[in-house]
LOKOLTOR-812798 format. One record per residue (C-alpha): residue in one letter; residue number from 1; x negated, y, z negated. Coordinates in nm, 3 decimals. Layout:
+------+-----+---------+---------+---------+
: rest :  nr :       u :       v :       w :
+------+-----+---------+---------+---------+
:    a : NUM :       X :       Y :       Z :
...
+------+-----+---------+---------+---------+
end
This chain:
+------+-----+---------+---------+---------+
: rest :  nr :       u :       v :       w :
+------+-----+---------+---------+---------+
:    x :   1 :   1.991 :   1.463 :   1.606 :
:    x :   2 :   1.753 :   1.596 :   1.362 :
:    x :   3 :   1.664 :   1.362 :   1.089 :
:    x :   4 :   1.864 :   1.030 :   1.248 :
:    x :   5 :   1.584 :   0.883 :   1.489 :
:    x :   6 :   1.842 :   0.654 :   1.613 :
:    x :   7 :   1.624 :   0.330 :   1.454 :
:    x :   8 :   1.808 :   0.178 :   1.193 :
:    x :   9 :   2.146 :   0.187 :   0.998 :
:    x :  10 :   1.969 :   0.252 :   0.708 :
:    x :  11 :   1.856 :   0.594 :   0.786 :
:    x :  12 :   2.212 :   0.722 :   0.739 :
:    x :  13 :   2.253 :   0.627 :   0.338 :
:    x :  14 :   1.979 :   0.654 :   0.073 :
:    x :  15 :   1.600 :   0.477 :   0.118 :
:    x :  16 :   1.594 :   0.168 :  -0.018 :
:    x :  17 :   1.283 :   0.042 :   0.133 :
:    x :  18 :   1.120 :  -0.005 :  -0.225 :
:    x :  19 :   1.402 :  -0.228 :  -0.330 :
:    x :  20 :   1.394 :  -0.399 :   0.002 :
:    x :  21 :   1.014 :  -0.490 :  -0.058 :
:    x :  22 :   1.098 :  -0.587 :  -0.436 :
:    x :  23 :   1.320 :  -0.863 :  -0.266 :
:    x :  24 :   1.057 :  -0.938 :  -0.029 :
:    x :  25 :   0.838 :  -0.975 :  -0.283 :
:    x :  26 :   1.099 :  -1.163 :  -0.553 :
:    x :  27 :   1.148 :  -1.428 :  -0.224 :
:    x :  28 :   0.772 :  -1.461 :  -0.084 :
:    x :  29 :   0.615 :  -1.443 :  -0.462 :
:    x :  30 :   0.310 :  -1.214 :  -0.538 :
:    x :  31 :   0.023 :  -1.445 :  -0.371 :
:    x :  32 :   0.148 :  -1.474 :  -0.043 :
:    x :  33 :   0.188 :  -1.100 :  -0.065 :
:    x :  34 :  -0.160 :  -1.058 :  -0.160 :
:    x :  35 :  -0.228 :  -1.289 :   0.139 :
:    x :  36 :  -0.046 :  -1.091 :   0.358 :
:    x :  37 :  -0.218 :  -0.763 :   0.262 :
:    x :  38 :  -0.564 :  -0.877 :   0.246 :
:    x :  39 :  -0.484 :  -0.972 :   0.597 :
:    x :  40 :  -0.382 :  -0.658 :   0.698 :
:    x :  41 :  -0.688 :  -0.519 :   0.574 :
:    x :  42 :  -0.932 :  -0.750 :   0.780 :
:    x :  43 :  -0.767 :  -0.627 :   1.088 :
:    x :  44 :  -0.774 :  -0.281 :   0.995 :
:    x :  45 :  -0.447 :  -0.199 :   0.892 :
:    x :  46 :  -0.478 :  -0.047 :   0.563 :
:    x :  47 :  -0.190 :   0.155 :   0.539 :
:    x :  48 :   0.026 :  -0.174 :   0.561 :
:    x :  49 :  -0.209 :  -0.339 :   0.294 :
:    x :  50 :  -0.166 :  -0.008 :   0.076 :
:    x :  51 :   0.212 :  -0.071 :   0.128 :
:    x :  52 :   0.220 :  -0.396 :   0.047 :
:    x :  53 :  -0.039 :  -0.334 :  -0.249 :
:    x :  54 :   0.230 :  -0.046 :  -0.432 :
:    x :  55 :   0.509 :  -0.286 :  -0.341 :
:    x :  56 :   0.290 :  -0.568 :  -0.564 :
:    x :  57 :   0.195 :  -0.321 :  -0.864 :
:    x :  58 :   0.565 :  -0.267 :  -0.929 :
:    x :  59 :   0.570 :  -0.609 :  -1.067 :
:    x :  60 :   0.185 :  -0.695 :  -1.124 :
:    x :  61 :  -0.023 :  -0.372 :  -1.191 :
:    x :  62 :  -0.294 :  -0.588 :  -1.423 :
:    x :  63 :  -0.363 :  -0.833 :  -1.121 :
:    x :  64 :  -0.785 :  -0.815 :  -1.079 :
:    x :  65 :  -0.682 :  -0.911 :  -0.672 :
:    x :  66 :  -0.415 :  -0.664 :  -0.620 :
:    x :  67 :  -0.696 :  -0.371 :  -0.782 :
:    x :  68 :  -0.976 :  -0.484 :  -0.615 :
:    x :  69 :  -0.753 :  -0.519 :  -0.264 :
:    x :  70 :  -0.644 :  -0.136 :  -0.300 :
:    x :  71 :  -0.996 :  -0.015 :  -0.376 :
:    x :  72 :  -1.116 :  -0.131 :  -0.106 :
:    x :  73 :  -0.811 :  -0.028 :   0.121 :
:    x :  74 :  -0.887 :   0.313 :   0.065 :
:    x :  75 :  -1.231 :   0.301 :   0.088 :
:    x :  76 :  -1.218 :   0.169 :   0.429 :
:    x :  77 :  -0.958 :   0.517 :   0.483 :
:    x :  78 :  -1.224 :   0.735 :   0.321 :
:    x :  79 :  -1.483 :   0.554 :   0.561 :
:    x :  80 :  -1.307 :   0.539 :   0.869 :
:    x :  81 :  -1.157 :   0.865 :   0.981 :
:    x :  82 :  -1.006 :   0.987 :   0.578 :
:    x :  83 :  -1.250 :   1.311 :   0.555 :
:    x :  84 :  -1.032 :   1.462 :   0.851 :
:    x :  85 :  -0.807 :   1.670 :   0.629 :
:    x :  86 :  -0.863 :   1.804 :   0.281 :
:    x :  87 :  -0.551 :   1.662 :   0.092 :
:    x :  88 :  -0.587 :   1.346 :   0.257 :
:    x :  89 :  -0.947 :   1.319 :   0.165 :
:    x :  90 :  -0.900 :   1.443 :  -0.204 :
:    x :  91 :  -0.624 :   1.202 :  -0.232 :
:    x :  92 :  -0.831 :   0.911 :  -0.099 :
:    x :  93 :  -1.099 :   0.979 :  -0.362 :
:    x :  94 :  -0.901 :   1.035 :  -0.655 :
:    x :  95 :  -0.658 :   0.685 :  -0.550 :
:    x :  96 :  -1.013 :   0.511 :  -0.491 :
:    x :  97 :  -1.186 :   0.606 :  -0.823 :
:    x :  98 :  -0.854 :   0.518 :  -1.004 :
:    x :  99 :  -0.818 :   0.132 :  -0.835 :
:    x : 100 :  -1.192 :   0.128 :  -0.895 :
:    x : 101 :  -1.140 :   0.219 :  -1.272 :
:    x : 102 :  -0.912 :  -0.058 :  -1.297 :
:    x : 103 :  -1.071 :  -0.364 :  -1.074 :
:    x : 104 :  -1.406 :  -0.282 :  -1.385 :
:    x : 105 :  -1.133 :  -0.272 :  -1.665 :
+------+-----+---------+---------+---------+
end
């Protein structure tokens, strides 16, 4: 079938998993997100934190939690297993030093 995994509905129209989260986030309100995420990132999952985390800076970039909770979701990447590839490393740094920039703004 290709590109159709067979999963959802929604992979035969147009992504709208950003707007999805938006209503998530609109219903649940930007501290239980934060919750949620920091959460997440105790038991390891950062990629879910990270998700949450972009799905929060649509709405609140200038929150000190939400740039201090994606700093340290990709420094727990870089430090457990983010060095494998090159891109994926050099991405990891530069997303780190920029949430790091902006948690000492």
């Amino acid at each position: 079938m290709g590109w159709f995994k067979l999963r959802s509905t929604t992979e035969l129209y147009p992504d709208s998993a950003d707007a999805a989260l938006a209503e998530l986030l609109d219903a649940a309100g930007v501290d239980a997100a934060l919750a949620k995420a920091e959460e997440a990132l105790t038991r390891g999952d950062a990629p879910l934190a990270i998700r949450l985390g972009e799905a929060i800076a649509a709405s609140s970039l200038e929150d000190p939690r939400l740039r201090g909770l994606m700093a340290r979701a990709h420094r727990y990447l870089l430090e457990n297993g983010g060095d494998q590839s090159f891109w994926e490393h050099g991405w990891l740094v530069t997303e780190l030093a920029r949430w790091e920039g902006q948690a000492n703004d």
